[in-house]
N, C-alpha and C positions, 0 to 999 in steps of 0.2 A: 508364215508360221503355221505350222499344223494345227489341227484341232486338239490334239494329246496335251499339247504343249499351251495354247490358249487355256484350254480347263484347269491346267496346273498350277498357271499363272493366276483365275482366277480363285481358286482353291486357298489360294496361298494368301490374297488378298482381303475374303474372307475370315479365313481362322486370324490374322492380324487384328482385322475390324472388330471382331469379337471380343480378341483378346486386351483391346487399347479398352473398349467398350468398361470387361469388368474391369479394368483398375482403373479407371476413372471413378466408376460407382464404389471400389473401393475408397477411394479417397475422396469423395464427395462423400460419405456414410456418416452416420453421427456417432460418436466416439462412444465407448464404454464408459458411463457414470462412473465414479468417483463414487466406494463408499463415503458415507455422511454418517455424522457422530451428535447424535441429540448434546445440547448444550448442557451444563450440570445444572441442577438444581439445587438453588443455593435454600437452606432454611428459612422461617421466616422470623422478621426480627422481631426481639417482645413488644408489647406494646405496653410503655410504661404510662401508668395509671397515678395523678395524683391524689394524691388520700384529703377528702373533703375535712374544712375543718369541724371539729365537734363544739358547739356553740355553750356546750355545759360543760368544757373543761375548765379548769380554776388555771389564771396565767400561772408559768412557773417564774420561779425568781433566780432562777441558774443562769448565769452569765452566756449570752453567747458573744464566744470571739470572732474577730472579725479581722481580717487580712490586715487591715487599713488603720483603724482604732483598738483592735483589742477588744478588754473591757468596754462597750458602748454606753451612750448617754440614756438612762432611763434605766437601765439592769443595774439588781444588785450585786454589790464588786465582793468575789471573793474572801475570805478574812486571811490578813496578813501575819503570820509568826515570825518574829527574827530575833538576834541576838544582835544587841545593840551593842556600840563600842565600850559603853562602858561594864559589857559583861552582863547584864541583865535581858531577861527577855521580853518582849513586847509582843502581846498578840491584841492586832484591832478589834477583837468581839469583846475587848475589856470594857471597850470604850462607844459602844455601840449608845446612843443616845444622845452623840454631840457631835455638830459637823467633823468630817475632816479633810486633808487636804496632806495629797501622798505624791513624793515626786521620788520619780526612778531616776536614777543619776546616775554619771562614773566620774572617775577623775580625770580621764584624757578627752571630755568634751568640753568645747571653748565654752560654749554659754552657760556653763555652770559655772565658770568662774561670777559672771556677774548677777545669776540669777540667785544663788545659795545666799552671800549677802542680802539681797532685797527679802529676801525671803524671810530670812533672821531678823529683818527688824519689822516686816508687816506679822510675823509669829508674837512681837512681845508687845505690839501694839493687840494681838486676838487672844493673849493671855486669857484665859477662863472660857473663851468664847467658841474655841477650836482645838482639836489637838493636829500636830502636824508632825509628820511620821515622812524623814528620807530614807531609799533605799538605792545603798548600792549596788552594782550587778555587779558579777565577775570580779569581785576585786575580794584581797584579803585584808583583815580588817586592820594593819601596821599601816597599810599606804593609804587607806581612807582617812587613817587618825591622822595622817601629817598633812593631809591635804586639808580636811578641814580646820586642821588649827593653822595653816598660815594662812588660809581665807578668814582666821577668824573667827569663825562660824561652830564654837563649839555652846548654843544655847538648841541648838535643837536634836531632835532623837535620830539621832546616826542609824541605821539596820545594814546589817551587812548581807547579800544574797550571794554566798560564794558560788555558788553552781548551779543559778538562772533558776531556780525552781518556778519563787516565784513571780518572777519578770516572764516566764513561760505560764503561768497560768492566767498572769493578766493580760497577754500579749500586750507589752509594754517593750517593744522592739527599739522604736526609733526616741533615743534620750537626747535629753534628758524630755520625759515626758510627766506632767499634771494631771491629779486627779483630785476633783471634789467632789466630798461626797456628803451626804442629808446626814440627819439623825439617822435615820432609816437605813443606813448605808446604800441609799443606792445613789446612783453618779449622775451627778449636775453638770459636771461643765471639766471637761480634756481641754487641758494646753500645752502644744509639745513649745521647743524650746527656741530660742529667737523673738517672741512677741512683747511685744511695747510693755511697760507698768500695767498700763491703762488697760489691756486686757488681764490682766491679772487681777487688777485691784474690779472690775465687773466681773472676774469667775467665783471672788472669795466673795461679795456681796448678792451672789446667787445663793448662797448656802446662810449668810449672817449679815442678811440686809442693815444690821446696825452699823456696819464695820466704815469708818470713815478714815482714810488717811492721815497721820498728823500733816499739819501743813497744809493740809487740804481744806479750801474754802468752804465752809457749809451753804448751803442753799439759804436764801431767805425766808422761804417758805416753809423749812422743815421745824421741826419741834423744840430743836436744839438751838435756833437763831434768838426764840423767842425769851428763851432764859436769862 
């Protein structure tokens, strides 16, 4: 081979080497970054603060209700107004200075069938000693008068609550439910519905410790053995 033709060859060989060289280094190079996007910036949350209580406020006597109970034990219970079956109305702030003892009821719940009798005759045994005030919910007041006159049950004060008012202010949701309440009107002792005598006849002698069952044995110890 010629020397023309040797240098050609290497020549050639060269600008090759060169040329493999940069794109290698191009493709070995480190890429172009990716803009990037600061994260947002979310506000910051309030920081809720509870309010210390004040040691010189006077308790209130406003009922708070409660998911579960309603009207709670220890609060005083709202005053009830209604129109009783027989047309007359009844409001409990009449009657503020003598226990009493308030049940929400309807006509389509089982245990009122048997609980409105027991109730009628522990009421005429508390004659003077208690007033005792039923309320119906929802109902109009034709189908409460037939319900309690074939239970029988016409000695005590019927109220009618046609449109929840106040079964809503005492959250007095789950019926039939009981309440006793002090002189004072505030509430001793919640019975909803299903429980023994024997809870009943211990809610009504939280309020009128005299209150004794007829037929019921007396203690030998009490005041009344001794007579």
């Amino acid at each position: 081979m010629r020397l023309p033709d040797v240098l050609g060859v290497l020549g050639a060989l060269v600008v090759g080497g060169l040329l493999m060289v940069f794109l290698l280094a191009s493709a070995l190079g480190e890429q172009p970054a990716l803009p990037t996007q600061p994260p947002p910036t979310l506000p910051p949350l309030p920081t809720l603060v509870a309010a210390s209580p004040d040691p010189t406020a006077a308790p209130s006597d406003a009922p708070t209700p409660t998911v579960a109970t309603g009207v709670g034990i220890g609060q005083r219970a709202p005053a009830i107004e209604v129109q009783l079956l027989d047309g007359s109305v009844m409001n409990t702030e009449d009657f503020r200075g003598q226990p009493m003892w308030i049940n929400f009821m309807a006509t389509w719940c089982p245990q009122c069938v048997d609980e409105l009798p027991m109730m009628r005759r522990y009421a005429r045994q508390l004659d003077g000693l208690m007033t005792v005030l039923v309320v119906d919910v929802g109902e109009d007041p034709d189908t409460v008068q037939a319900f309690m006159e074939a239970l029988e049950v016409t000695n005590l004060p019927t109220g009618v609550d046609e449109d929840g008012s106040v079964q809503a202010q005492w959250g007095a949701y789950a019926l039939p439910v009981h309440f006793w309440l002090d002189e004072e009107g505030i509430v001793r002792e919640i019975v909803y519905g299903g429980a023994p005598p024997e809870i009943f006849i211990e809610a009504i002698t939280a309020v009128v410790p005299e209150f004794v069952v007829e037929g019921t044995p007396v203690p030998v110890d009490s005041p009344e053995a001794e007579e």
